[in-house]
N, C-alpha and C positions, 0 to 999 in steps of 0.2 A: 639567413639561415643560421640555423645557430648550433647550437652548442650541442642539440639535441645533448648539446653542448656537453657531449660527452664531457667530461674535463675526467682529466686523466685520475685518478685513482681513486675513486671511488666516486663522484659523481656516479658511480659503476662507471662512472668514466665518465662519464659525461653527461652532456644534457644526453642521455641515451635515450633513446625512444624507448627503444623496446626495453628499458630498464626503468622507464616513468614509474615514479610513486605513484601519481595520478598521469593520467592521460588528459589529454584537454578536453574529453566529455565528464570524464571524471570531474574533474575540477572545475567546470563551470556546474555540472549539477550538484554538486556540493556548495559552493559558492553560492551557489541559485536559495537555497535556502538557509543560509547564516544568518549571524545577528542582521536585526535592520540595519539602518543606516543611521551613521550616526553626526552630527553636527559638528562640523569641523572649527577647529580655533581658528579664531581671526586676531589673532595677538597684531596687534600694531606695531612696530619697529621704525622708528626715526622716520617716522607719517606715511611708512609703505603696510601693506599686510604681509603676512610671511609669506603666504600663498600666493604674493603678486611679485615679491621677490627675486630679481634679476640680476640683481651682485651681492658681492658679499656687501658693499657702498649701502643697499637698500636694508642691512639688518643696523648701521652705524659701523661697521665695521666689523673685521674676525672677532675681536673680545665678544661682542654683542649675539654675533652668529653663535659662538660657544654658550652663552648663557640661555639663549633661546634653546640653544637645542638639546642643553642638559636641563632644562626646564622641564623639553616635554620628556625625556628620558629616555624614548624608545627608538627604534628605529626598525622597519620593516624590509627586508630583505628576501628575495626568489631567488632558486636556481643559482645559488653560488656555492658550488662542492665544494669543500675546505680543501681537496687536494687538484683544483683546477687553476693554474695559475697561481698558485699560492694565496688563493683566499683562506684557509684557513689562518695562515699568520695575522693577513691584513686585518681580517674580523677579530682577532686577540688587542691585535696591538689598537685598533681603533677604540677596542672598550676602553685598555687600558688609557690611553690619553686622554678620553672622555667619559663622564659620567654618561653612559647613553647605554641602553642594553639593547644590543642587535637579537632581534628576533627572526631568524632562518630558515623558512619552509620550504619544502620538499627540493632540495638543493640539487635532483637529479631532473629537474624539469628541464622542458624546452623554449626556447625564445617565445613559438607561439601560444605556450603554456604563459608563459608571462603574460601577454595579451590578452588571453582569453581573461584572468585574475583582475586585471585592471579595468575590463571592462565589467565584468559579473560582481565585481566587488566596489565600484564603484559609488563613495557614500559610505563604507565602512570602515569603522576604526582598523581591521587587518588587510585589506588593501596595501598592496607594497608600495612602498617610499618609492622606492631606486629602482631601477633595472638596468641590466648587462646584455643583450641582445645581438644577432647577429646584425649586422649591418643592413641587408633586405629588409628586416624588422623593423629596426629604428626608423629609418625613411618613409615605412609606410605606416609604423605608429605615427609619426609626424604629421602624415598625411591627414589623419583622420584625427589630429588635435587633440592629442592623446595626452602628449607632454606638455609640460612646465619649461617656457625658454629661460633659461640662466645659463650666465658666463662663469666662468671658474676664473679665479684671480690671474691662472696661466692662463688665460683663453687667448692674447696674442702670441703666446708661445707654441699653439698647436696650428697647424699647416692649414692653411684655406680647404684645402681639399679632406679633410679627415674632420672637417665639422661643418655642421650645419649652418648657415649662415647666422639665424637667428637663435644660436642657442637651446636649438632641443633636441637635439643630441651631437654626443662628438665624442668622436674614435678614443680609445684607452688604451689597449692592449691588443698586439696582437702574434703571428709566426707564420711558418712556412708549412704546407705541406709537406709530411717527409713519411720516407718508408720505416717502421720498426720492425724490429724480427729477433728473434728470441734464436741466437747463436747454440744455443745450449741443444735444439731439438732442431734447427735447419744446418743444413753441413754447408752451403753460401746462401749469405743472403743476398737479395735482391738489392738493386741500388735506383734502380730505372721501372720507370712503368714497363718498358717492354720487357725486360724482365721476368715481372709478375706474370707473362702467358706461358713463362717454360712448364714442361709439364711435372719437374717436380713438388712444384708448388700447387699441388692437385689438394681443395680442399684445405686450406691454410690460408686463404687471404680475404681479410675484413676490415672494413669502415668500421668507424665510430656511430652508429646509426645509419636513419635516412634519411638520402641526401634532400628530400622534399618538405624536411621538419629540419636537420642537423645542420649547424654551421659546419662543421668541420668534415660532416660528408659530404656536403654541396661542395665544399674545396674541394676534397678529391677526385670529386668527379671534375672539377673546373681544370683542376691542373695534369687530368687526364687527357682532357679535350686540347690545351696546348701540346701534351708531348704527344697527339696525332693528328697533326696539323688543323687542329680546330682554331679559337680565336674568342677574345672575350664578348666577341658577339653570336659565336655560334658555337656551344656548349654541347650539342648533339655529339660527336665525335668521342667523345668523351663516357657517352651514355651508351654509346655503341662497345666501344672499349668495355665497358665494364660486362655490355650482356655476352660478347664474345668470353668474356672473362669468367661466366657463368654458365656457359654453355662447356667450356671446357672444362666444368668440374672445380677451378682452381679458387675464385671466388663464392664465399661463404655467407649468406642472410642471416647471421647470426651478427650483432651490436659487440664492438671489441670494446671488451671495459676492461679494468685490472683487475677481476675476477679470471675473465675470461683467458686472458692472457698469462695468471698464473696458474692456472687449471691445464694449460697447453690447449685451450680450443681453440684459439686465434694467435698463432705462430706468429704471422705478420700481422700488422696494424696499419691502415693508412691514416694517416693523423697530426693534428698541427705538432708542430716542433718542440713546442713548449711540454705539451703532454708525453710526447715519446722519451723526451728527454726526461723527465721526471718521474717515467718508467723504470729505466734505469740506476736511478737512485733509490727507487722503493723496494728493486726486488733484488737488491744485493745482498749476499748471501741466502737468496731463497728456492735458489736451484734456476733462478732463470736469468740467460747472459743478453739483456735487451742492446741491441744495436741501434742505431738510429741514424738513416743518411736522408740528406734534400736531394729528390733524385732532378740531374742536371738536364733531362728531356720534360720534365712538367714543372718548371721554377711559378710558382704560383704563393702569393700572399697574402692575408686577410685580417682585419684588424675588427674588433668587438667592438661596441657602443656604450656609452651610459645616458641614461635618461632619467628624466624625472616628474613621476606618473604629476597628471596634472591637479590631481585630485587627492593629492600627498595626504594620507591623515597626520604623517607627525612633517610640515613643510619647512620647519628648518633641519629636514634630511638635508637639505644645500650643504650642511656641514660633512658630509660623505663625501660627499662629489668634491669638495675644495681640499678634504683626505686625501682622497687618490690622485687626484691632481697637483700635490706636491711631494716633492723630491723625496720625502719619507717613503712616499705612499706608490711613488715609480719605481725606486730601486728596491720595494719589495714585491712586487708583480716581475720586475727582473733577475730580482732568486728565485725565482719561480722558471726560470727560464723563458717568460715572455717579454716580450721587444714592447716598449711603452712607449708611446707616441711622443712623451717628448724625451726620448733617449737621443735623437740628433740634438738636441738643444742642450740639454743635459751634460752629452761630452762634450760643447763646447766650452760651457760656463765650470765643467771639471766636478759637478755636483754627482754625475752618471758613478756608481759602484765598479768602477776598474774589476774587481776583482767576479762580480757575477756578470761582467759583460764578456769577461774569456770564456766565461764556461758554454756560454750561447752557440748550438751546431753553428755551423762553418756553412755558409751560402755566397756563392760569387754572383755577383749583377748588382744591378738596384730592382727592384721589384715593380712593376706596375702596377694598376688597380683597373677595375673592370667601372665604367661610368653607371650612372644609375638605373639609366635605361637598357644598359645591355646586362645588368642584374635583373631588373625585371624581366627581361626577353627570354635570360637562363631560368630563371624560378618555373615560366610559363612554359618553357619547354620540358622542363625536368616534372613538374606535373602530369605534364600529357604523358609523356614516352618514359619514363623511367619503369615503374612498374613492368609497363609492356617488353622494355628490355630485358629487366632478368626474372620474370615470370618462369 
């Protein structure tokens, strides 16, 4: 689930749903009648095609993967808010390094917004390169042969368990569920899910989207469901939580963006760590005092995807992906306040930013992750019952 992917400022935050430029009916019938399709390059590289390309080894190497890819010049890009993670830097500094011009549609879309594109535009030159995807997403774009398997030169440096075996997708980025709340207009803020039921928090508290389209709302409700005795296999607890939390008035069906949040409609925010925190730095001096704790009864954590659509119109996009997956391209997703997958590898080798790893909220544990199957078990629950919850 993704981003509905809110991403914090201005994505309207994120993949927000209800803040979609297009909706995914939207955008497939738009998509539905674009330009045709158009005939993809088959450029040859050191006797692979680009399109069949599975290391950087199959372009001849980085030099060649760079010539190829300032060749074709472009690059097609979804759902990547400039103020989500610090994509807006990444997409500066990657032009500037490279002759390539990224081209950026509707950057407030959803994970399943990305899929619907990649299938309805399939065969066409705007068809996106890359995609960033909740983790649910990625596995089940996989499923259905969606992507393009390639290794990134780090690919032994990222954990068996945060990538796909063969290459078609694997974890980038990710954070913690935490509570935000705008100090300036709450007299305490919350720290704890149980918290959120007192009743002065009547009408004040919102997700980043829904949780049945949003990465970052499916967390909340995930890390709900731990802090009442639920379990990453049974996510209902969680879903119960929020409709009791709805019933009392106190939860609001309104999408938290940083619209929203500086307007005072959504006090509190439940939201990855990365975006609350980068709250906080947006709206200083703007009349709003954002806080931001990882509440210690739902410790829940989730990491993003990258993929690469299998049907690439410009396919030495591999040069993106071999971007982000180097030390350039980590410790600037970690000024962002996001935790990059290989930040454990990172501080060993000393290459990790010292100075944006202090700024990262404060979380005790280690985190675990939910198996894949009892991610689909939650998707299939949150489907059925969610709605019916806070109806």
């Amino acid at each position: 689930m993704h981003r509905a992917r809110p991403r914090p400022l201005t994505r309207a935050n994120g993949r927000a749903v209800a803040a979609l430029a297009l909706s995914t009916a939207a955008l497939t019938a738009l998509t539905a009648c674009g330009a045709a399709p158009e005939e993809k390059a088959a450029t040859g590289v050191n006797g692979v095609k680009s399109t069949e390309a599975t290391s950087v080894a199959d372009f001849g190497g980085m030099e060649k993967l760079v010539a190829a890819a300032e060749k074709e010049g472009e690059l097609n890009v979804i759902a990547l808010p400039p103020d989500w993670a610090n994509y807006g830097e990444i997409i500066k500094a990657f032009q500037a390094k490279y002759k390539v011009r990224i081209k950026s549609e509707t950057p407030d879309a959803s994970s399943s917004d990305e899929i619907a594109a990649v299938k309805s535009r399939k065969g066409q030159k705007r068809a996106p390169d890359v995609l960033d995807l909740g983790i649910a997403f990625a596995r089940s774009g996989a499923a259905e042969n969606l992507f393009a398997p390639y290794k990134v030169t780090a690919w032994d440096r990222i954990p068996d368990s945060q990538k796909d075996a063969d290459g078609r997708w694997y974890n980038d980025y990710g954070g913690y569920v935490s509570i935000g709340c705008d100090a300036a207009r709450i007299a305490t803020c919350p720290e704890t899910f149980a918290d959120l039921l007192k009743p002065e928090y009547k009408g004040k508290v919102a997700l980043n989207g829904n949780p049945t389209k949003s990465g970052s709302a499916f967390g909340g409700v995930y890390a709900a469901s731990l802090a009442n005795k639920g379990s990453f296999g049974d996510i209902q607890p969680g879903i119960d939580f929020f409709g009791k939390l709805k019933k009392s008035g106190n939860f609001i069906p309104v999408e938290s963006t940083p619209a929203t949040v500086e307007k005072g409609e959504t006090p509190i925010s439940i939201d990855w760590d990365y975006l609350n925190a980068g709250y906080a730095d947006q709206f200083k001096g703007k009349g709003v005092d954002w806080k931001v704790s990882v509440p210690t009864d739902g410790v829940y954590a989730q990491f993003y995807s990258q993929a690469i659509n299998k049907d690439a119109p410009h396919p030495a996009a591999r040069l993106w992906m071999e971007y982000l997956y180097s030390a350039e391209g980590q410790n600037l997703w970690l000024k962002g306040y996001a935790r990059p997958v290989l930040l454990p590898a990172m501080t060993e080798d000393g290459t990790a930013d010292k100075t944006f790893v202090a700024k990262l909220p404060k979380v005790e544990g280690t985190p675990a992750f939910p198996s894949s199957e009892e991610l689909d078990e939650a998707n299939a629950t949150l489907a059925e019952n969610w709605d019916k919850a806070v109806s």
